[in-house]
N, C-alpha and C positions, 0 to 999 in steps of 0.2 A: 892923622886919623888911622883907627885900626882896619885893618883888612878886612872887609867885608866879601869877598867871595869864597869862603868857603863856607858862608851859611845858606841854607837851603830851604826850601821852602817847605810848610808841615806833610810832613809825610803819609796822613790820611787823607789832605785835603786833594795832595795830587793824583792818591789812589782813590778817593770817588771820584776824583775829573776819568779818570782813564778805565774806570769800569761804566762811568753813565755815559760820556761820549762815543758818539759814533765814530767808528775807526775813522773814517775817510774826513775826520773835520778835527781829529785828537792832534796831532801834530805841530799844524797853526795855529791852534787854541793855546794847548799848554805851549808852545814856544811864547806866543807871548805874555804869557802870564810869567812866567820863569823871565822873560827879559824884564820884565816891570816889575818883578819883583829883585832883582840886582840890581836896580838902578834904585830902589825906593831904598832900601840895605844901607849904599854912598849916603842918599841926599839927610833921609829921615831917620837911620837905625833899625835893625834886625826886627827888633819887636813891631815897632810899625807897619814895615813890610810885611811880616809874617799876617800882622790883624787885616790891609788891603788884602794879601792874595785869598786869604778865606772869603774873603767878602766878592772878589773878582768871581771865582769860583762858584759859588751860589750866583751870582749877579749871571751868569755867563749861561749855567742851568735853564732860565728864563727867555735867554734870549734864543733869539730864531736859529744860531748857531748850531747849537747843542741839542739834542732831541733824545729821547729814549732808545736803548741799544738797537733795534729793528724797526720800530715804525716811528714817523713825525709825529705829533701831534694834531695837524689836524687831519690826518690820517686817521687817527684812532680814533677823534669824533664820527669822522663820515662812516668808520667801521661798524661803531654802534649803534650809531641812526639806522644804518641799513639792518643791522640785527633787530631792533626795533621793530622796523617796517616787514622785514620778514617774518618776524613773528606773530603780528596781529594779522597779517592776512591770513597765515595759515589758522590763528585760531577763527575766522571770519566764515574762512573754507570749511571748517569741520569744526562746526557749532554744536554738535550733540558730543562728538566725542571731546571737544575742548570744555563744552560744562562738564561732562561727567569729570574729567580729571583736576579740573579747578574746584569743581565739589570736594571730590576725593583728599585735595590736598588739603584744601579749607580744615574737612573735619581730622584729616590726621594731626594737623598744627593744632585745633581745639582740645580734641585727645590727648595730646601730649602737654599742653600749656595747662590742663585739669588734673592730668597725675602729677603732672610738678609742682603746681601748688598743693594739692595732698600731701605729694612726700615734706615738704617744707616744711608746712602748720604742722605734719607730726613730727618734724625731727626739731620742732621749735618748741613741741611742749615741754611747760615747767622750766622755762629756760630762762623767764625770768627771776629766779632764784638769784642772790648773790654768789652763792658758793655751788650753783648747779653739777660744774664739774666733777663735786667731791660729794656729791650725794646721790647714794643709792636703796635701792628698795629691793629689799630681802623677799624671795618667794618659798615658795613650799611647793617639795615634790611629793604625793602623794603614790607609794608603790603598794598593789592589791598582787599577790599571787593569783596569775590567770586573768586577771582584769587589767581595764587600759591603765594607764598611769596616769598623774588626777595632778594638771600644775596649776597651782593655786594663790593667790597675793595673801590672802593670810599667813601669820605666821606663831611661833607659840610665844607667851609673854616671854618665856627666860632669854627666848634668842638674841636678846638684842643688849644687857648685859653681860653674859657670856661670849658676846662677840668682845666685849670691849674688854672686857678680863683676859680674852686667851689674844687678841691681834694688837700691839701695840699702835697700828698703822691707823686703828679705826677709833675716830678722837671723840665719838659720842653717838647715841641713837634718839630715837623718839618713836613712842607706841600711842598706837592713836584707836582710840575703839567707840562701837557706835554705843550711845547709852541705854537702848534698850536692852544689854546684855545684863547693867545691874533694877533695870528698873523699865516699867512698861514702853512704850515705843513712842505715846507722845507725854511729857515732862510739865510741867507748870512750874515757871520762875518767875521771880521776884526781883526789881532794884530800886534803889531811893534814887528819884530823879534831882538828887542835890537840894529841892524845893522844900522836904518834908513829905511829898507824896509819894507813898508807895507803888509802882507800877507790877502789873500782874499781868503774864502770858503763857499761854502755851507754844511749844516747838517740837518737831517731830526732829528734825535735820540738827540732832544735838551729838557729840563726841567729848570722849576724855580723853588726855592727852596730858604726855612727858612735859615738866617746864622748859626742856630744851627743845619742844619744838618752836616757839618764839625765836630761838637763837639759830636754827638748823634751816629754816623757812622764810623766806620774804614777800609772806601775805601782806598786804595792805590790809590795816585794824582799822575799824572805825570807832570802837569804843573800848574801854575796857572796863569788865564787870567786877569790882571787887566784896 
């Protein structure tokens, strides 16, 4: 058989035994672990050993032996019971000034759980677009000699052509305008309902628009009017 001592046991497993045990119990502990794991080595083979002493190790955590670097365990419970119990009497003792500050916290959490769903919903608009990352909207600065300066979402038709004529980077646009610019503000349309029958409406909330906004946009359509 080959020499099995000079394999050793995993070298993390013995560095958490020796940072989570308590000095005055490390000793005992890892000596026997280290002898049961040289005797496992002979009988079983390296890998074996090596999978009990991990398991020892955790196993040994749990037991009454080992405890956290400065306090036992049930040390730390009777700790916090008594935190516990000191705490509600003092708020018991000083009932106006412990509403006031349980109020106070109350609406700070509310306040802050109400701007952060604001910031959210706005940093989620439009987001569900498929290409959202790669789509932007062009503004317009409006500058008056003397007057404030005028920022504006309109923009002029040509710009969005000439973007894609002079920036190689920018792979298409879409101009979208409300239709009272060529024509009054509410519209009367038309479509054959497939039946034979002509249907007839008016719409105020009507726009013209690029055919590349279909390709640029991921509205949901529910019909299309041809």
């Amino acid at each position: 058989m080959g020499n099995h001592t000079n394999h050793s046991p995993p070298k993390w497993a013995d560095d958490f035994l020796n940072w989570f045990c308590k000095p005055e119990f490390i000793e005992e502990i890892q000596g026997d672990l280290h002898e049961a794991f040289h005797k496992r080595c002979k009988e079983k083979g390296p890998r074996y050993a090596m999978f009990l002493f991990v398991a020892d190790v955790l196993r040994s955590i749990s037991v009454n032996k080992t405890n956290l670097p400065t306090f036992e365990s049930k040390h730390l419970a009777t700790m916090f019971r008594n935190y516990f119990t000191i705490g509600y009497r003092n708020l018991l003792r000083n009932k106006v000034f412990s509403m006031v500050n349980i109020f106070g916290l109350a609406l700070g959490i509310a306040a802050c759980l109400l701007i952060l769903q604001y910031v959210l919903f706005e940093l989620s608009y439009d987001r569900f677009h498929k290409n959202s990352d790669r789509i932007y909207r062009v503004s317009d600065i409006v500058l008056h000699p003397g007057r404030e300066t005028i920022h504006q979402a309109t923009n002029l038709p040509g710009t969005g052509p000439a973007l894609k004529a002079d920036f190689p980077e920018v792979e298409d646009y879409a101009r979208i305008v409300h239709q009272s610019i060529f024509m009054g503000s509410v519209g009367a349309w038309s479509y054959d309902d497939g039946r034979g029958n002509v249907k007839v409406f008016n719409e105020e909330r009507v726009y013209d628009a690029d055919p590349s906004f279909l390709t640029m946009f991921s509205f949901p359509f529910l019909y299309f009017i041809t």
